[in-house]
C-alpha positions as CSV (number, residue, x, y, z in Angstrom):
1,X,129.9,235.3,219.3
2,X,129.7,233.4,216.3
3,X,130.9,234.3,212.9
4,X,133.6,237.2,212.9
5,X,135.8,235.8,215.5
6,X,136.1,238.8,217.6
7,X,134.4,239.7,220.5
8,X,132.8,243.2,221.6
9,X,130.9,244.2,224.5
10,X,127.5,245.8,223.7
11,X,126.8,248.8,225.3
12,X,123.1,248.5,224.2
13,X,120.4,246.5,223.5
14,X,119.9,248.0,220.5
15,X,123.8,247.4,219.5
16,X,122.8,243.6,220.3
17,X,119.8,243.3,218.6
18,X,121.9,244.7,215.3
19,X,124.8,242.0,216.1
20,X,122.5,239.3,215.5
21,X,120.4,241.1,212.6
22,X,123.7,241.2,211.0
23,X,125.0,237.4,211.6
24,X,121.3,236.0,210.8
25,X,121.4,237.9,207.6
26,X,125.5,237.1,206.5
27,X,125.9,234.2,208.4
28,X,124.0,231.4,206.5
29,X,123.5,229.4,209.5
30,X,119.9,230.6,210.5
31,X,120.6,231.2,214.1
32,X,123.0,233.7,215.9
33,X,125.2,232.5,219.5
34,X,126.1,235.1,222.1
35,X,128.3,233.9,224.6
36,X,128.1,234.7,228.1
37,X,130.9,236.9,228.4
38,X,128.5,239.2,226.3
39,X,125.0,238.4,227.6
40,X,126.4,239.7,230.6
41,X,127.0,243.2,229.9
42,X,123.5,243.9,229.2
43,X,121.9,240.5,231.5
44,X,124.1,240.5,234.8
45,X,124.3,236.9,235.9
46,X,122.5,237.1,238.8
47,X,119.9,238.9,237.7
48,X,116.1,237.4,238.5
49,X,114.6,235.9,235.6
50,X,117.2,236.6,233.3
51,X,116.2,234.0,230.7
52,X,112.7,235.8,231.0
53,X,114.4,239.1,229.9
54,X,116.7,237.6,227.6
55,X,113.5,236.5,225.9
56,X,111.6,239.3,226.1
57,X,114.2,241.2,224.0
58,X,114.6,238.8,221.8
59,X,110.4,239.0,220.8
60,X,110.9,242.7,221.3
61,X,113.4,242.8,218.2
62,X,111.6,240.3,215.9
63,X,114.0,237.6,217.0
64,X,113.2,233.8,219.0
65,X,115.1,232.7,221.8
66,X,116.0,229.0,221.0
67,X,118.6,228.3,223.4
68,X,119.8,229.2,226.3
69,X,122.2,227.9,229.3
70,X,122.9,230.3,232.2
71,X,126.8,230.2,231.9
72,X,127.2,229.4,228.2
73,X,125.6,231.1,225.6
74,X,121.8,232.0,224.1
75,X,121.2,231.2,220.5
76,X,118.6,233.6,218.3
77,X,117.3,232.9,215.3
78,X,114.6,234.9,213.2
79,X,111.1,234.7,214.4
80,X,108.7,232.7,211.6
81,X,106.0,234.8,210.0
82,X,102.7,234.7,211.7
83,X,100.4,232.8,209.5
């Protein structure tokens, strides 16, 4: 993860979803990474349309999904305002 330089293992989705809450809010960077070694205790790797779910979470907490590489990491950042 980005920021704190430690790494934890979310049990939850909700636990994740607070993760990045957090670093969006502290972090002054405007987006949040979680690395693979996370994503994968809530997103196994082979899991069918993981990116899909990864996603839908994301939209499903008020957050965007703006990057993602199977492998790597997936980058959130805060969902604009509808206008």
């Amino acid at each position: 993860m980005s920021g704190g330089g430690h790494s934890s293992h979310f049990l939850s989705m909700r636990e994740l979803a607070g993760q990045i809450e957090r670093e969006l809010r502290s972090g002054g960077r405007g987006h949040c990474a979680i690395y693979e070694n996370e994503l994968q205790c809530l997103w196994p790797l082979n899991q069918k349309d993981r990116e899909a779910r990864i996603g839908q979470f994301a939209k499903e907490h008020g957050f965007r999904l703006r990057f993602y590489k199977k492998g790597l990491c997936a980058i959130f950042d805060k969902r604009p305002a509808a206008l």
